[in-house]
C-alpha positions as CSV (number, residue, x, y, z in Angstrom):
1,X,-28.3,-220.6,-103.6
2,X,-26.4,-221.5,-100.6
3,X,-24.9,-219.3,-98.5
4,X,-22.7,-219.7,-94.6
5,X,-22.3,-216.4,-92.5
6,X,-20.4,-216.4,-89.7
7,X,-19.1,-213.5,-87.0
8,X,-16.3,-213.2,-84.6
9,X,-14.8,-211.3,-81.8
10,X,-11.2,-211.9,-80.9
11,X,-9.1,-210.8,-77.9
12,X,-5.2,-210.5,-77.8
13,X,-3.0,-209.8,-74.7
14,X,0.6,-209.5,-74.3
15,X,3.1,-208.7,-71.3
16,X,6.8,-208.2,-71.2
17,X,8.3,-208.1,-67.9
18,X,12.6,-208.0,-67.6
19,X,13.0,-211.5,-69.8
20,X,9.3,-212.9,-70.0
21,X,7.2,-212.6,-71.9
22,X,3.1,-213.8,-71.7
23,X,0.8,-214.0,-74.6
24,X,-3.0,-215.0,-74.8
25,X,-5.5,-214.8,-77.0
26,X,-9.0,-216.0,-77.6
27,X,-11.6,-216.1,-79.9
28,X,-15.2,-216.2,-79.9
29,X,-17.2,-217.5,-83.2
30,X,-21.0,-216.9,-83.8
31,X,-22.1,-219.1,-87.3
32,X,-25.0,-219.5,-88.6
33,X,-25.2,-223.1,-89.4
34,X,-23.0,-224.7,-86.3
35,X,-22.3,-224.5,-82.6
36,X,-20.8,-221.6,-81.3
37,X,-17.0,-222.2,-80.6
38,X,-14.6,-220.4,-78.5
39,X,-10.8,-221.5,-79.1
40,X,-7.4,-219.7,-77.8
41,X,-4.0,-220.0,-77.1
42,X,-1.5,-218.9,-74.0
43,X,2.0,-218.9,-74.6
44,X,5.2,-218.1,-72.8
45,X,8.6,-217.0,-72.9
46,X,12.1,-216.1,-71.1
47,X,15.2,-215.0,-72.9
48,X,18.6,-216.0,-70.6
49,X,20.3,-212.6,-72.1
50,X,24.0,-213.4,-70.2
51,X,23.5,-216.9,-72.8
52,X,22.3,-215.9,-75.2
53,X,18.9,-218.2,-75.4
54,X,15.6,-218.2,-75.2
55,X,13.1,-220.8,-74.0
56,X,9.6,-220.5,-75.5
57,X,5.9,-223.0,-75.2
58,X,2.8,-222.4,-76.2
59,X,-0.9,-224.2,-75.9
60,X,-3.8,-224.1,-78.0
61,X,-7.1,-225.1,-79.4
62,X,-8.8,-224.1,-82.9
63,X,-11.7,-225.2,-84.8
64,X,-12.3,-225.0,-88.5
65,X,-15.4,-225.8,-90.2
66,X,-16.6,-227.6,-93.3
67,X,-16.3,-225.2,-96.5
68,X,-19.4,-224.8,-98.8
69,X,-18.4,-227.4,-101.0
70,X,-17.8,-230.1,-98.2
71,X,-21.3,-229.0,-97.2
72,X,-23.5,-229.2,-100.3
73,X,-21.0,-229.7,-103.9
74,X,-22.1,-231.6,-106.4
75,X,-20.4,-233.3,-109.6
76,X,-22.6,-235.1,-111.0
77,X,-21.2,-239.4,-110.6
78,X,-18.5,-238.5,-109.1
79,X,-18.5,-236.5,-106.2
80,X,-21.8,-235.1,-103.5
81,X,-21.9,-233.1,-100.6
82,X,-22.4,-234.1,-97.0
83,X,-24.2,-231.2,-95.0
84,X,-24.5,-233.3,-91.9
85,X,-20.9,-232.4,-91.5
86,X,-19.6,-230.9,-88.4
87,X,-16.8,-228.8,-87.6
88,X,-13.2,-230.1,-87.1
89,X,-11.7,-229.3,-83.9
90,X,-7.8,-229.6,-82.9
91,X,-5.2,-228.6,-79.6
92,X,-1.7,-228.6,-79.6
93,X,1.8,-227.9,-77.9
94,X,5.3,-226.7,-78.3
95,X,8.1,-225.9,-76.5
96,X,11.3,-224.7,-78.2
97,X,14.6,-223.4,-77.3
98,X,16.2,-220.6,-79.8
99,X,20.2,-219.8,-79.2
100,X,22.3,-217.0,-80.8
101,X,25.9,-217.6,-80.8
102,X,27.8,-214.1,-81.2
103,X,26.9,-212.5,-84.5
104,X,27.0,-215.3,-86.9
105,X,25.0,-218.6,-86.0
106,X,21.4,-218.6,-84.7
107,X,19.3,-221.8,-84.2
108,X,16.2,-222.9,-82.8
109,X,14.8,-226.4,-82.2
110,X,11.1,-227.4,-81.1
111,X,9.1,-230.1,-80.1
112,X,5.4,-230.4,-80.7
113,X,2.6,-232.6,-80.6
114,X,-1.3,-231.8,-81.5
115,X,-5.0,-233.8,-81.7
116,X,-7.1,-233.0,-84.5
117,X,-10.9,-234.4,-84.1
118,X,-13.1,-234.9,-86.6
119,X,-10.8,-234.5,-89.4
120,X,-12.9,-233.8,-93.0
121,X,-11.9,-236.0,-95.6
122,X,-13.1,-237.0,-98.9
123,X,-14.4,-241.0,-99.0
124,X,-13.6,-242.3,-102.4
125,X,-14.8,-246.1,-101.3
126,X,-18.3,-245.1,-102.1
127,X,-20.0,-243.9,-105.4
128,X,-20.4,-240.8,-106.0
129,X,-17.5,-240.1,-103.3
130,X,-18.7,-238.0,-100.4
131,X,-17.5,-235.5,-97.4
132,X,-17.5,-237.6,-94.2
133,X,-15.6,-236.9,-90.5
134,X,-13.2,-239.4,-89.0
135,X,-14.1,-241.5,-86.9
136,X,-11.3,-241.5,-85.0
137,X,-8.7,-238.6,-83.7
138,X,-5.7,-237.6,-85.8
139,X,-2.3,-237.7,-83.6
140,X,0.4,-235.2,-85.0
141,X,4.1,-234.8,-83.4
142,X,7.5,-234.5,-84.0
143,X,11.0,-232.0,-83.7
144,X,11.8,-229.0,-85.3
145,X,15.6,-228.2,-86.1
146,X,16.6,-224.7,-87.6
147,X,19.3,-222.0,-88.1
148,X,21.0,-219.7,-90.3
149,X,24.8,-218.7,-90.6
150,X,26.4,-215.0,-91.4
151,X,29.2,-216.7,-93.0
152,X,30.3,-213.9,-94.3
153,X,29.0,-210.2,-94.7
154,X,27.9,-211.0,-98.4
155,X,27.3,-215.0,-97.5
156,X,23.9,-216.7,-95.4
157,X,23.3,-220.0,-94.9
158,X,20.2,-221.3,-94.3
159,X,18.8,-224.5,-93.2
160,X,16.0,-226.5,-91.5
161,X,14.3,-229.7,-90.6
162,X,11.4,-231.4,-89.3
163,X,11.5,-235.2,-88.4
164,X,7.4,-235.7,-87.7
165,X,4.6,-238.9,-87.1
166,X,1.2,-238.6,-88.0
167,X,-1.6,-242.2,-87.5
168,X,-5.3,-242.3,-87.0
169,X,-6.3,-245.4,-85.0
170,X,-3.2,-246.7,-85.7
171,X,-2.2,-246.0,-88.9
172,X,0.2,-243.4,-90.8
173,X,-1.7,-240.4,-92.1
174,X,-1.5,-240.5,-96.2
175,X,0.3,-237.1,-97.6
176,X,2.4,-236.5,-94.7
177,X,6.0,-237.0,-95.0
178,X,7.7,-238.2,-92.4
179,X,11.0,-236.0,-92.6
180,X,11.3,-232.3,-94.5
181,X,15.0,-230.8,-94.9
182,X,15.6,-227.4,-96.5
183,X,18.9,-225.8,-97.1
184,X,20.0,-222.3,-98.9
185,X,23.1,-220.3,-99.3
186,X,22.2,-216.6,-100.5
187,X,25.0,-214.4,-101.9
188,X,24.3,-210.8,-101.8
189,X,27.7,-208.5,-102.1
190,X,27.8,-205.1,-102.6
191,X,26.5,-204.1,-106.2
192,X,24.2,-205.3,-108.4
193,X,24.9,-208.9,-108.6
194,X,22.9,-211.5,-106.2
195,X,22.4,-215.0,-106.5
196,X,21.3,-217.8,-104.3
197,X,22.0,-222.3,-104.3
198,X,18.9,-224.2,-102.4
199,X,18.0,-227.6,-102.1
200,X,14.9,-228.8,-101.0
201,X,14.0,-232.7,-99.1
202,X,10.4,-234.8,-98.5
203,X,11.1,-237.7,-97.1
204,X,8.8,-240.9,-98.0
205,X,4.8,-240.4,-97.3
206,X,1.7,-242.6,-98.5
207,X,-1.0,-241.4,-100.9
208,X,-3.4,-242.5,-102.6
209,X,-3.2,-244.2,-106.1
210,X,-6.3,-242.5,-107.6
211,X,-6.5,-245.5,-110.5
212,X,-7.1,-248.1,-107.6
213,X,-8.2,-246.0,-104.8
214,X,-5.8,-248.1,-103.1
215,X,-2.0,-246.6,-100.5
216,X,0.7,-246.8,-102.1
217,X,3.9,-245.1,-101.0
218,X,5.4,-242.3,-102.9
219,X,9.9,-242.6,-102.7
220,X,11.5,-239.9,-100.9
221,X,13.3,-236.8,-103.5
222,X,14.7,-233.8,-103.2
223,X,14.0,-230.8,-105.4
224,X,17.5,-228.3,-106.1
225,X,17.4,-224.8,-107.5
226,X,19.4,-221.8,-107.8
227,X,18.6,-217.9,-108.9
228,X,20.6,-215.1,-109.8
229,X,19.8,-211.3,-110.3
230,X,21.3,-208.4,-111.3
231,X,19.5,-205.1,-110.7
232,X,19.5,-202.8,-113.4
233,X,19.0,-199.8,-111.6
234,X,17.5,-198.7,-107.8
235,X,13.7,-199.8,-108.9
């Protein structure tokens, strides 16, 4: 029987003063199999009300360690455990700007970047495939673009997208797409009848090709659906 225990004690702090805002936090983790960690976060903000905006950035560092599986799973010829696994560890940034224009339009747009160490990942190049930590650190950044539109009182549109870059000593991450695009329109007039149009975008990303164990690179597609809904009654 294997079993990982682990305690915590977390503290949270907030201030508003006129059109700032301050925000901390921190966290404090007792485990029973790994080093103590302590991680948090401090962010900012200050809302220009005559304009309408807000300017926003945050910093922070977490840590999240290898699941019992990782740690000691077994299946037999295919896949063992690696308890000489250590936690993953990561810190990050953003800054973002958020803007409402009168009643109708609302948008945002962010930049961030973030370091992940020791990233877990499953090594297929040996037999039975094992748990191991990267060598090297993981480097994560990119934009952030959203908004939403009261066309109408009845009509919202919605939309978003993230234009990203991910490499480990030099090379592209595999399963992380390199654009994401999302756009909706809800309808929701007065009565019973609702119904909504969204499309959904990933742009091109590399995986693995499980037959070879060798990258290959999956084509870009996007994914459209729509819904509608009547409601019988108020429940």
């Amino acid at each position: 029987v294997r079993e990982l225990s682990n305690d915590a004690l977390a503290l949270d702090y907030g201030a508003t003063a006129g059109g700032l805002s301050l925000h901390a936090s921190a966290r404090h983790d007792w485990n029973d199999q790994f080093d103590d960690a302590v991680t948090w976060r401090v962010g900012a903000a200050y809302a220009f009300d005559a304009i309408g905006g807000r300017i926003r950035a945050s910093y922070g560092e977490g840590v999240k360690n290898p699941g019992i599986y990782e740690l000691y799973g077994f299946f037999p010829g295919f896949f063992t455990g690696n308890p000489d696994l250590v936690p993953e560890r990561s810190r990050g940034w953003e800054i973002g700007w958020d803007q409402q224009v009168g009643d109708t339009l609302r948008f945002g747009v962010s930049a961030y970047a973030s370091t992940l160490e020791d990233e877990i990942y499953t090594d297929f190049a040996v037999v039975p495939s094992t748990a191991r930590n990267r060598a090297f650190e993981s480097e994560r950044r990119g934009v952030e673009i959203e908004g939403e539109l009261q066309a109408l009182a009845s009509l919202a549109v919605r939309g978003s997208a993230t234009f990203s870059g991910s490499e480990e000593n030099g090379t592209p991450e595999i399963r992380r797409p390199d654009r994401l695009a999302s756009l909706s329109v809800n309808w929701t007039p007065d009565g019973p009848f609702s119904a909504g149009l969204a499309a959904d975008h990933v742009g091109e990303q590399i995986d693995t090709d499980f037959a070879t164990f060798a990258n290959v690179t999956l084509p870009a597609y996007t994914l459209v659906s729509g819904r509608f809904a009547y409601a019988v009654n108020d429940r």
